[in-house]
C-alpha positions as CSV (number, residue, x, y, z in Angstrom):
1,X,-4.1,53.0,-5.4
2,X,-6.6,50.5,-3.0
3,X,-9.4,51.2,-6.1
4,X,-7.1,50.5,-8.9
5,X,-6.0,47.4,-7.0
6,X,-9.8,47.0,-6.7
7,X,-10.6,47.4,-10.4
8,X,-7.8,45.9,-11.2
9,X,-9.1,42.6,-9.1
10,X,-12.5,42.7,-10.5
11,X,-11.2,42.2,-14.3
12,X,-9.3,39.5,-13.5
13,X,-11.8,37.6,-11.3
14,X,-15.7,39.3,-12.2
15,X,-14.9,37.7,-16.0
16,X,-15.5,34.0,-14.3
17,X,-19.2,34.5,-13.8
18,X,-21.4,34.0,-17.1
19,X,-22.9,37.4,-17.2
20,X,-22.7,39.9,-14.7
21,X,-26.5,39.3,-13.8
22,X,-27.2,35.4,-14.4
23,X,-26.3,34.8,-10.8
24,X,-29.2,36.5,-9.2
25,X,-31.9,35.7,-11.4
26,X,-33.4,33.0,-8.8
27,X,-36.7,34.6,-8.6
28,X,-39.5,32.4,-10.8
29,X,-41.7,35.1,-13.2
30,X,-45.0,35.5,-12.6
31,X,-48.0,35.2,-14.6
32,X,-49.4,39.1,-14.4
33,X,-52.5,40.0,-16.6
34,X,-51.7,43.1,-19.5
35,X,-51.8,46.6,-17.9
36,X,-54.5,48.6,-20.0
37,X,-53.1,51.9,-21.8
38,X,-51.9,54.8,-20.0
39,X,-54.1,57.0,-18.9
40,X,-54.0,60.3,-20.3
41,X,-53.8,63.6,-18.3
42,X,-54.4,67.2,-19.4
43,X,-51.6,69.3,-19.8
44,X,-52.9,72.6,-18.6
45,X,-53.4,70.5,-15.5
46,X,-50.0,69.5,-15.0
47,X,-49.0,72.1,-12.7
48,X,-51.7,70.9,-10.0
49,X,-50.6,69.3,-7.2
50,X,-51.5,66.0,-6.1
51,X,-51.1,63.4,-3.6
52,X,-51.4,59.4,-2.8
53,X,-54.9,58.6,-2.1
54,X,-53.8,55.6,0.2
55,X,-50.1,56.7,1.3
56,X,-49.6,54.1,4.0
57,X,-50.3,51.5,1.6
58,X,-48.4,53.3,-1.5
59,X,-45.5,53.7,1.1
60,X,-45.1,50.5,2.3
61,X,-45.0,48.9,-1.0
62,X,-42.2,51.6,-1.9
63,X,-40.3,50.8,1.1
64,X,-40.1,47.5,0.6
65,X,-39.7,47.5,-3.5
66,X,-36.3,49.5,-2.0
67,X,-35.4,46.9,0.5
68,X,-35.8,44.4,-2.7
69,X,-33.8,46.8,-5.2
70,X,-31.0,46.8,-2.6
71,X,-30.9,43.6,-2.2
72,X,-30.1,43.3,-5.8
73,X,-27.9,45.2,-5.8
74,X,-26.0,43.6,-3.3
75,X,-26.2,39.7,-4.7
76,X,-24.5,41.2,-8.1
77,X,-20.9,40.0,-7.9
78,X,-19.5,42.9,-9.7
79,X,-21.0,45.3,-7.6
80,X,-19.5,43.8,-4.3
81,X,-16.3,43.6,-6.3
82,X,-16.0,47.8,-5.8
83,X,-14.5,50.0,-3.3
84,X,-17.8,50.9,-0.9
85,X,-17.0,54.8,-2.0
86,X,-17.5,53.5,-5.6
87,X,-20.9,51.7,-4.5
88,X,-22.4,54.3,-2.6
89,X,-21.9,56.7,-5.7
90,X,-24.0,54.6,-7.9
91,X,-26.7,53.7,-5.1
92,X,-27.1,57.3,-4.1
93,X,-27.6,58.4,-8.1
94,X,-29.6,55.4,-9.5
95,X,-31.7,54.6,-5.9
96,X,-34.7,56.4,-7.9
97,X,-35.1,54.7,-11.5
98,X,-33.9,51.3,-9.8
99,X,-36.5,51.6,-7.2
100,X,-39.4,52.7,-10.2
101,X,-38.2,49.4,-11.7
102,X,-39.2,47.4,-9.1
103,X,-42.4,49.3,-8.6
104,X,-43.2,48.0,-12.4
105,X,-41.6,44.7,-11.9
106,X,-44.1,44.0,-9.0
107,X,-47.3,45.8,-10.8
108,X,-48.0,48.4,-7.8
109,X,-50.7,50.4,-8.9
110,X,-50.9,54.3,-8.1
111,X,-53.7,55.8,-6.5
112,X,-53.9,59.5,-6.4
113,X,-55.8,62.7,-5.6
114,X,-55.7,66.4,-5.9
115,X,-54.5,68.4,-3.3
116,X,-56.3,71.0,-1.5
117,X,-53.4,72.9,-1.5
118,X,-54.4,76.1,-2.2
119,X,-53.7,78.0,-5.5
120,X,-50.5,80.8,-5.8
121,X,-53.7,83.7,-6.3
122,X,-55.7,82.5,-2.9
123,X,-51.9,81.9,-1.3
124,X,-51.3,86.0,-2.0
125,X,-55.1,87.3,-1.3
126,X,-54.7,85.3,2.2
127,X,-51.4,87.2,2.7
128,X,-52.4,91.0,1.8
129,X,-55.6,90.5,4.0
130,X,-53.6,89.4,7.3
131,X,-50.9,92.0,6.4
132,X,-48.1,89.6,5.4
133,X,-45.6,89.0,2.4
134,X,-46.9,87.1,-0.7
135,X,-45.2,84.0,-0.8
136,X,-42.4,83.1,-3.2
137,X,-42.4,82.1,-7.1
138,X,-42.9,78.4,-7.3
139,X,-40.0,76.8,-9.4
140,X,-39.9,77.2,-12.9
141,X,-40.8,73.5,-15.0
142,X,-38.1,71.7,-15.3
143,X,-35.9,73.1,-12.6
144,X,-35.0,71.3,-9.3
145,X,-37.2,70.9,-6.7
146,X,-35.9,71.8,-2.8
147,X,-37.3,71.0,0.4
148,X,-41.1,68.9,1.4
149,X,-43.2,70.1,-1.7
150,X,-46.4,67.9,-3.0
151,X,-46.0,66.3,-6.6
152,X,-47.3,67.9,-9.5
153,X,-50.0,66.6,-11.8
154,X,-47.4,66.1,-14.2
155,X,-44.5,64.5,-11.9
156,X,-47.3,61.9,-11.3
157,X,-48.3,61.3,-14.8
158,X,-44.3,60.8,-15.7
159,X,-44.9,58.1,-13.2
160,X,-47.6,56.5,-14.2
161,X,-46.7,56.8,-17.8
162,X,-43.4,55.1,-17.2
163,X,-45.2,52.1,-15.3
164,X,-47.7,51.9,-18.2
165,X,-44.9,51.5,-20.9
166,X,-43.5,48.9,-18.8
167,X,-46.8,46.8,-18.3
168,X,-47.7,47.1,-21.5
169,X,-44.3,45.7,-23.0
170,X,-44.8,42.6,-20.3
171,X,-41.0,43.0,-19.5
172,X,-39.8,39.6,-17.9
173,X,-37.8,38.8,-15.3
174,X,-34.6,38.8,-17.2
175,X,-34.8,41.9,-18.9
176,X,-35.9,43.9,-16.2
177,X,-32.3,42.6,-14.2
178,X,-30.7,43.7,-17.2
179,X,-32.3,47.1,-17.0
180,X,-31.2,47.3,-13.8
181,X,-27.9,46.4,-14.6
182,X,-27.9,49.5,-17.3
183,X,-28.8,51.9,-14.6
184,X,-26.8,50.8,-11.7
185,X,-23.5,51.0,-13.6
186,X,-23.8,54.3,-15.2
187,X,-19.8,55.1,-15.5
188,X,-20.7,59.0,-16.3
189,X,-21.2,60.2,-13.0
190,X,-18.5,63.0,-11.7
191,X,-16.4,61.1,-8.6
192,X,-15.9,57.9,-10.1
193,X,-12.4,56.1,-9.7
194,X,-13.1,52.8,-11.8
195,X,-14.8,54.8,-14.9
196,X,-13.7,52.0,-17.3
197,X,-14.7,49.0,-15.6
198,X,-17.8,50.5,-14.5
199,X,-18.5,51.6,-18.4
200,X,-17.4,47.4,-19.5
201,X,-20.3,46.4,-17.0
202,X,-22.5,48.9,-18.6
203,X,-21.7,47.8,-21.5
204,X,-22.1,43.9,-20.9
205,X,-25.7,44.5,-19.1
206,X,-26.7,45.9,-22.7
207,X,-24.9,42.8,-24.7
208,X,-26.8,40.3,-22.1
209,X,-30.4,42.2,-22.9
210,X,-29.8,42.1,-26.6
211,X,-28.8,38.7,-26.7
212,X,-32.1,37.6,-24.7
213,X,-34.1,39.8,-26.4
214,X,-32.8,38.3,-29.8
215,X,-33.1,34.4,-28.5
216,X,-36.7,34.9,-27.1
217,X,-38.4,37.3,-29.0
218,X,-37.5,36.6,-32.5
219,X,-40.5,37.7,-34.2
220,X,-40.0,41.6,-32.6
221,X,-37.0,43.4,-34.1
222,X,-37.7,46.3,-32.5
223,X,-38.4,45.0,-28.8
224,X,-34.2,46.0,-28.0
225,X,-35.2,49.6,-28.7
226,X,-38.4,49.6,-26.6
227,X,-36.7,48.3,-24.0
228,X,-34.6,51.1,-24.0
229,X,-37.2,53.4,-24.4
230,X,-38.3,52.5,-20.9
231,X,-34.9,53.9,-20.1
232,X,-34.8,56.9,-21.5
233,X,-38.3,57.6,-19.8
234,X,-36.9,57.2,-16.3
235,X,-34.5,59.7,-17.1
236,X,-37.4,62.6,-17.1
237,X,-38.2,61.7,-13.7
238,X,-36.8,63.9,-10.9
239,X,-35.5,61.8,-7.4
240,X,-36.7,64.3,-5.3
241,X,-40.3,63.9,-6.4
242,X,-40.0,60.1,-5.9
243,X,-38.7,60.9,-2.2
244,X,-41.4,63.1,-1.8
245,X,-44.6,60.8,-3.0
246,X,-43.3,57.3,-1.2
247,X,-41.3,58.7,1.7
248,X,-42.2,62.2,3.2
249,X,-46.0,61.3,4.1
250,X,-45.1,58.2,6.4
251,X,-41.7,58.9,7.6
252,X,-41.5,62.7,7.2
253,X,-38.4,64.6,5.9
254,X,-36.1,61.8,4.8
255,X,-32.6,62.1,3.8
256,X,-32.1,59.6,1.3
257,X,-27.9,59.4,1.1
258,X,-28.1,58.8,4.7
259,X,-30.3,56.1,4.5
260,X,-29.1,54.1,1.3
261,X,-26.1,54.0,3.4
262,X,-27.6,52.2,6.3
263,X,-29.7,50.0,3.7
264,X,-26.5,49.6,1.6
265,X,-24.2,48.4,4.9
266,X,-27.1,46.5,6.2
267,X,-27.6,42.5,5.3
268,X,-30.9,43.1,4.1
C-alpha cells in the first residue's frame, strides 16, 4: 500500500521536472582527445587469466567512479521519489554497467598483465606428486562465476572493448546521463512493486536520448542505434568479474549489496 502511495506520488509530482535527467546535468563536458581502435585479443587466449598491472591506482579510480555513479543516482528526482526497497533493487542490479559508464565517461585507461596463476595440467601434476586431490573443473564459459577468482583474458577484453566503443563514439555528457537513466530503471527485474512507473522512466530516458541525438547530431541517422549498441555490450559483462578486478585486490573479499547500501544511505 506505502509503494502504491509512493508510485502513485511520483506520477503526480516527478511529471513537473523537464526530463527525468535535465536536473543533474551541471557538470561542464570536457574536451577528451579520440580513443584509438580497440585492441584486439586472441581468442584461444581468452581463457587466461589476468590481472591489473597497477591495482591501487585502477582501484581507486573505480572506487571513486562508484562514489560519483551514486551520487547520480541520488540527485535524480525520480529516483528519490521510490520506496528505499525499490532503490536498493535497482542499485544492487545495475551498480556494475552504471559504474563501467563512469569509467568511459572519465577515460580511465586499463592496464593489465598475465597471471602467473598456474595452468589446470601444472595445478593436477602438483597435486598427484604431494599425494593430494586434483582440483576442481573450472566453470564452464558463460556460466557464473563464485567466490575470489582472477579475470579471464576474455572478461578483460569485454571490458576494454566496451570502453573502446564508447571512446570512439565520443559520447557527451548528455547522452551518457541518458544511458544511465536506461540502465538504472530497468522495470524487468523480479521484486519490483512500481513495474510501470519504473518502465515510463525507462521509457522517457530513451525519448530524452533520441531527441538529443536527433537535435545535435543531425547528419548521423544511425548514432540512436550506436548508442544503444553500447548497451547491449554491457549486458555481456558479468558483476562479479567487475567486483573482482576493481575491488578484491585492495579491499579483499567485498560484499557489494552490503556496501551499495551504506554508499546508497550515505550523503555522498
Amino acid at each position: 500500500m506505502a509503494c502504491s502511495e509512493r508510485c502513485c506520488r511520483c506520477c503526480g509530482e516527478g511529471r513537473r521536472h523537464s526530463s527525468i535527467l535535465y536536473s543533474i546535468l551541471r557538470s561542464e563536458e570536457r574536451a577528451v582527445p579520440p580513443a584509438g581502435p580497440a585492441p584486439r585479443g586472441c581468442p584461444c587466449g581468452s581463457r587466461r587469466r589476468v590481472a591489473l598491472r597497477s591495482p591501487q591506482v585502477a582501484c581507486k579510480a573505480a572506487s571513486a567512479v562508484l562514489v560519483k555513479t551514486l551520487r547520480f543516482v541520488q540527485n535524480v528526482p525520480c529516483f528519490q521519489e521510490l520506496p528505499l526497497e525499490e532503490q536498493l533493487l535497482l542499485v544492487r542490479s545495475c551498480w556494475a554497467p552504471l559504474l563501467l559508464l563512469g569509467l568511459a565517461q572519465d577515460r580511465v585507461h586499463l592496464e593489465t598483465v598475465e597471471s602467473a596463476e598456474p595452468s589446470m595440467l601444472q595445478r593436477i601434476l602438483t597435486a598427484r606428486r604431494q599425494g593430494e586431490q586434483p582440483p576442481p573443473r573450472a566453470p564452464a564459459p558463460g556460466r557464473q562465476h563464485h567466490g575470489p577468482h582472477l579475470p579471464s583474458a576474455g572478461d578483460i577484453q569485454a571490458i576494454k572493448g566496451f570502453l573502446a566503443k564508447c571512446w570512439s563514439l565520443d559520447i557527451s555528457t548528455k547522452e551518457y546521463a541518458y544511458l544511465k537513466g536506461t540502465v538504472l530503471f530497468n522495470p524487468d527485474l523480479p521484486g519490483l512493486q512500481c513495474t510501470q512507473y519504473i518502465e515510463g522512466l525507462q521509457r522517457e530516458a530513451q525519448q530524452a536520448l533520441n531527441e538529443h541525438v536527433t537535435l545535435i547530431h543531425r547528419g548521423d541517422e544511425a548514432r540512436f542505434a550506436k548508442l544503444n549498441v553500447v548497451l547491449s555490450l554491457l549486458r555481456s559483462i558479468n558483476a562479479n568479474v567487475v567486483a573482482e578486478l576493481f575491488f578484491r585486490p585492495i579491499i579483499g573479499a567485498v560484499n557489494m549489496d552490503d556496501m551499495l547500501l551504506e554508499m546508497l544511505c550515505a550523503k555522498l
